[in-house]
C-alpha positions in Angstrom: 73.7 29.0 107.1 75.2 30.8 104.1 73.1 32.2 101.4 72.6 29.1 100.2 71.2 27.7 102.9 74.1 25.4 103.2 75.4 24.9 107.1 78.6 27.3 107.4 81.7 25.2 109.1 85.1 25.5 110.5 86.7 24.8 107.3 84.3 27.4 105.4 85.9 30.3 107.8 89.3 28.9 107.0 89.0 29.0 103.7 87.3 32.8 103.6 90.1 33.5 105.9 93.3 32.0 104.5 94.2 30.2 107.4 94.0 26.9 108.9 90.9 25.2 110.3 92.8 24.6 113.7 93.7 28.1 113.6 89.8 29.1 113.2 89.6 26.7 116.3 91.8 28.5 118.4 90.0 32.0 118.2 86.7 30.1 118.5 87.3 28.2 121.4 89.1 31.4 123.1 92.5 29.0 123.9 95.4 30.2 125.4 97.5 27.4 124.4 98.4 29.3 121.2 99.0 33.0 120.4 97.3 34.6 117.6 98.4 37.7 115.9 95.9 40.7 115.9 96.0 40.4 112.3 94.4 36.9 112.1 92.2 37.4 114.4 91.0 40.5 112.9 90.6 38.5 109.7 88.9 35.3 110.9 86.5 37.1 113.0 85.4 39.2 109.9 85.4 36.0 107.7 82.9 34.9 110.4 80.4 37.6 110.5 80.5 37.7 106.9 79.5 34.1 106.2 77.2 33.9 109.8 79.1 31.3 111.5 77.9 30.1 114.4 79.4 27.3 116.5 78.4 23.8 116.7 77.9 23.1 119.8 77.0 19.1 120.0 80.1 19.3 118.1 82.1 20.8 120.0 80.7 18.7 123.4 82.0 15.4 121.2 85.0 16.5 120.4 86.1 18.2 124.4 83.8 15.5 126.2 80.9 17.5 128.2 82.3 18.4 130.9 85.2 19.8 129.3 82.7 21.4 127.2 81.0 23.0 129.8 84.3 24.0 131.6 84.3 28.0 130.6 80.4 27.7 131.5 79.4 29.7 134.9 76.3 29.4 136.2 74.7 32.4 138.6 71.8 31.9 141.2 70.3 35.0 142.6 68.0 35.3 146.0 64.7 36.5 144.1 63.7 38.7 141.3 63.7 41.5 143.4 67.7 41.8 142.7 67.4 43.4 139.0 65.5 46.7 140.6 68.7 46.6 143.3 71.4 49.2 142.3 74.4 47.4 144.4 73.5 43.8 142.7 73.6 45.3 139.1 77.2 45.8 140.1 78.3 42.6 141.4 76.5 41.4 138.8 78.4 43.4 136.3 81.8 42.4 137.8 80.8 38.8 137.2 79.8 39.8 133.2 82.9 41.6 132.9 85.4 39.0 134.5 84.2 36.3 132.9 84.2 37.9 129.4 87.7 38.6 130.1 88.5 35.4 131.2 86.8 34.2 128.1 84.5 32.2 130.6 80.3 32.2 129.6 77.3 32.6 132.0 75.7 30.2 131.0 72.1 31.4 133.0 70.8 33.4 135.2 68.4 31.6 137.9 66.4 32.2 141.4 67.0 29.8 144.4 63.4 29.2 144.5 63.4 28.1 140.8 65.9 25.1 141.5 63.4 23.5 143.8 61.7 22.3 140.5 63.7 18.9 140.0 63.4 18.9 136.2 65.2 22.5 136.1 67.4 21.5 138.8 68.8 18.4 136.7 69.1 20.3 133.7 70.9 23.3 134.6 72.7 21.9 138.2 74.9 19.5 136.3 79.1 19.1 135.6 78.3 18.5 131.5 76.1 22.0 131.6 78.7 24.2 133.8 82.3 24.5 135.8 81.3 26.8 138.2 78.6 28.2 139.8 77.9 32.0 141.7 75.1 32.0 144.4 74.5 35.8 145.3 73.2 36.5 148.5 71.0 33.2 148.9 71.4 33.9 152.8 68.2 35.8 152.2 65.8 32.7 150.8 67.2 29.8 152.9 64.5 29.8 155.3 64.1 25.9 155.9 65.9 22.8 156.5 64.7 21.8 153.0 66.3 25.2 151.2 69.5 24.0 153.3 69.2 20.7 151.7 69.0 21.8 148.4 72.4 24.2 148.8 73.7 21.0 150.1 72.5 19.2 146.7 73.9 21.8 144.9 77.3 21.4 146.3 77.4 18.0 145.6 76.7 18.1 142.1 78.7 21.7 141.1 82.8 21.5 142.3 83.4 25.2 141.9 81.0 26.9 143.7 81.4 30.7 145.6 79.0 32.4 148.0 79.1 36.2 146.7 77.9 38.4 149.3 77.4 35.8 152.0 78.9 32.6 153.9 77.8 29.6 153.9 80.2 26.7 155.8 82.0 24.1 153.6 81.8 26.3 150.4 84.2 29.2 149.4 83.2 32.6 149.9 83.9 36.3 148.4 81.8 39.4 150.8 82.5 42.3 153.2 82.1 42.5 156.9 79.1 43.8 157.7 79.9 44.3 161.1 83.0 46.2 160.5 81.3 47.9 158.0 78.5 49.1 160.3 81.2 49.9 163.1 83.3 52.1 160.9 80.4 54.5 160.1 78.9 54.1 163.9 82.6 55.1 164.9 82.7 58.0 161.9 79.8 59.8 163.2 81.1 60.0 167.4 84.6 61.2 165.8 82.3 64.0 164.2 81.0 64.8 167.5 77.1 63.4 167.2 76.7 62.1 170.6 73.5 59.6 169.7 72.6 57.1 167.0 69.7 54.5 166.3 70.3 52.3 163.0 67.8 51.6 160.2 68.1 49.1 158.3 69.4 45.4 157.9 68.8 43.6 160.8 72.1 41.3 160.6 75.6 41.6 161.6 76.0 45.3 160.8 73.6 45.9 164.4 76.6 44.2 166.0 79.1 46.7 164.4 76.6 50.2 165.8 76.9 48.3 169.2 80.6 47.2 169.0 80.9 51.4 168.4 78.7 52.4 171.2 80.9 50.0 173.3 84.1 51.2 172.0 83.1 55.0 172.9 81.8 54.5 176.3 78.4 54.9 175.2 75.0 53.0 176.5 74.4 50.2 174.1 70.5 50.2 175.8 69.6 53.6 174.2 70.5 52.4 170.6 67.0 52.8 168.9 66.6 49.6 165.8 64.0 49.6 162.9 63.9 47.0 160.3 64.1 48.1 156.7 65.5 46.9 153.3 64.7 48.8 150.5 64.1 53.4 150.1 59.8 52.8 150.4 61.3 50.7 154.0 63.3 53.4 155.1 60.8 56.0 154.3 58.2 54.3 156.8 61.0 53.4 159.3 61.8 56.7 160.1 58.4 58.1 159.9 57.7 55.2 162.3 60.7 56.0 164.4 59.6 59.7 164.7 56.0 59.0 166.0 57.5 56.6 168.3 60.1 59.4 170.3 57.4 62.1 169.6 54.9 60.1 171.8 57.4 59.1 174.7 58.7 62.9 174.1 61.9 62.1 174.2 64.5 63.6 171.6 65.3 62.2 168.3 68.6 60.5 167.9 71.3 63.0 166.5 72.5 60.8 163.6 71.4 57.5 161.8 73.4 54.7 160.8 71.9 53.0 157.8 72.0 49.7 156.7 72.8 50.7 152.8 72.4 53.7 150.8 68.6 52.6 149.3 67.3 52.7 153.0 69.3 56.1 153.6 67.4 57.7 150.9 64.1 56.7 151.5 65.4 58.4 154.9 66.2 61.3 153.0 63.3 61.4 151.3 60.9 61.6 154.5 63.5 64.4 156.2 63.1 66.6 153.5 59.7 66.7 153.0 59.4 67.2 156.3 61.9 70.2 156.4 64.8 68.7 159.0 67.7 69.3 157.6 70.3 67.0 157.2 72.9 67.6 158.8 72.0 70.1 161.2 69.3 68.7 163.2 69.6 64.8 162.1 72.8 63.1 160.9 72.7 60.7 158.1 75.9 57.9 157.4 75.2 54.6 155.1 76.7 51.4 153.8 77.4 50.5 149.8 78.2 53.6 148.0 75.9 53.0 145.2 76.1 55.7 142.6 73.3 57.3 143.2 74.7 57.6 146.4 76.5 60.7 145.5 73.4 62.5 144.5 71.1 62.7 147.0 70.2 66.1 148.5 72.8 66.6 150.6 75.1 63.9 149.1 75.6 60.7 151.3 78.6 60.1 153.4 78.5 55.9 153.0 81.0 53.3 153.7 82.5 52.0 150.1 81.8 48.4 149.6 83.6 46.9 146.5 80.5 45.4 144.9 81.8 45.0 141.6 85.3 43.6 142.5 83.1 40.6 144.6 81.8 39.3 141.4 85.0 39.2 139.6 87.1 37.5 142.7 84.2 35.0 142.6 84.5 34.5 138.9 88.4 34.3 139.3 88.2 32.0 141.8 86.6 29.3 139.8 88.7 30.3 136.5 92.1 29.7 138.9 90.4 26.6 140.6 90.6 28.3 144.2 86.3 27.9 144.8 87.2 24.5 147.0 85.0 22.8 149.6 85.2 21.6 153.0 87.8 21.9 155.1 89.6 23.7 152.2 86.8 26.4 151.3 88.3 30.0 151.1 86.5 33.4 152.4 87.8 36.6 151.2 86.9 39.5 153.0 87.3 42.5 150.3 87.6 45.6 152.8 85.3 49.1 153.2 86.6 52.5 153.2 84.5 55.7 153.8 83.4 58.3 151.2 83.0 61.7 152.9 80.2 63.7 151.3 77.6 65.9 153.1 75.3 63.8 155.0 77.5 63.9 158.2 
């Protein structure tokens, strides 16, 4: 609305432009069919904060049809709430913002698995004429049922362009890391060092495959690797307070290093260590998976296996901008590989 209260249009920002209306179009819409010099640009995008345009959008659903409308849209489903207070998911979720903003894709909304269950949400949000794509983010970690494996299957049916970030789920294209390899590498890091043995905390998926495929792999007893479940920093706080009542009472000697499932549960381990005065590394070992930031500024600083969390949200965004996010048969899984940061911890 103008000042006037009068309903600003297309032809308005034309006019306050001096250009044409399909020209006004073309930077609206984000098209690549047609260059437009910086210059107009620069001026229709003024001419449009000055007189507040905003777009019409049952407008422009007539004039593209809705799907083609809702083509640029991108849709992301997350496991649970408790992803917003998780330093690696910011980042993937960042590389999705920042892909699709360069891509001059939309997310359209941000939703839990658990929400979809409600079928009125479901059909409004789950649906070719609202989005072209759609990101599930580590949903492994709420299908619990035959029903939540029926709905991913509903989902699928409805969305084309759908990519598992972070996770694998058969018939639909993929974008993750190995966790196993990942696991393996920093098992395999800390023998080369010369720390003879391990226990893991943390994760209790693939990446206790990878600590045993090292054990293995150095001639080592696969039997004497010590396991704790744990998830979050408060987890790996109690799992290694847990873990050192539990060789106290059968007096046996701690494990000289710990492989961690990712850096949050390292520093929680951290955490306990220090406050207990065992100093890392001289009497216990520390390696971990994800290289979150904060990573590098734990006391001492953690040596952690890189994962490129950022760079899995924008592959998953580009796959369903280039139209590789296919199905069946055809679904695609790219592995995005680990390297390790050397820092103190080991």
């Amino acid at each position: 609305m103008d000042s006037r209260g009068k309903k600003v249009t297309q032809n308005d920002v034309a006019r306050e432009a001096g250009v044409t209306r399909s020209m006004v179009s073309y930077v609206i819409s984000g098209s690549n069919e047609r260059s437009v010099a910086p210059e107009t640009r620069r001026r229709i995008l003024d001419a449009i904060e000055r007189l507040g345009y905003r777009p019409n959008k049952a407008a422009q659903a007539l004039q593209q049809g809705n799907e083609g409308f809702a083509k640029n849209q991108i849709g992301v489903v997350l496991c649970s709430p408790d992803v917003f207070r998780r330093p690696y998911y910011a980042e993937i979720i960042e590389g999705i913002h920042t892909c699709a903003h360069e891509n001059k894709y939309h997310v359209r909304f941000i939703r839990f698995f658990a929400e979809l269950k409600n079928p009125v949400l479901f059909n409004e949000l789950i649906h070719p004429e609202e989005i072209g794509g759609l990101i599930l983010v580590s949903t492994d970690q709420c299908i619990k049922s035959p029903a939540d494996e029926e709905l991913v299957k509903k989902i699928s049916g409805r969305i084309k362009n759908i990519v598992c970030v972070e996770w694998k789920s058969e018939g639909l294209s993929s974008v993750l890391f190995d966790r196993q390899d990942a696991a393996r590498k920093a098992a395999s890091y800390l023998f080369q060092k010369g720390y003879d043995t391990v226990a893991y905390i943390g994760q209790q998926d693939d990446r206790i495959m990878g600590v045993k495929q090292a054990l293995l792999e150095n001639n080592k007893d696969v039997s004497t690797l010590h396991v704790e479940d744990a998830f979050t920093r408060a987890g790996g706080y109690s799992a290694v307070k847990e873990m050192t009542k539990i060789f106290k009472e059968k007096n046996q000697e701690f494990p000289r290093a710990i492989v961690c499932g990712s850096d949050e549960v390292a520093e929680g381990i951290l955490c306990y260590l220090n406050e207990h005065k065992i100093p890392v590394p001289q009497k216990v070992a520390i390696i971990s998976i994800d290289n979150i930031e904060s990573s590098g500024y734990t006391t001492p600083p953690l040596t952690t296996i890189n994962v490129q969390k950022s760079a899995m949200g924008c592959r998953a965004v580009e796959m369903i901008v280039n139209g590789s996010a296919a199905q069946g048969e055809n679904a695609v899984c790219i592995n995005l590989p680990t390297n390790i940061v050397e820092r103190s911890s080991c």
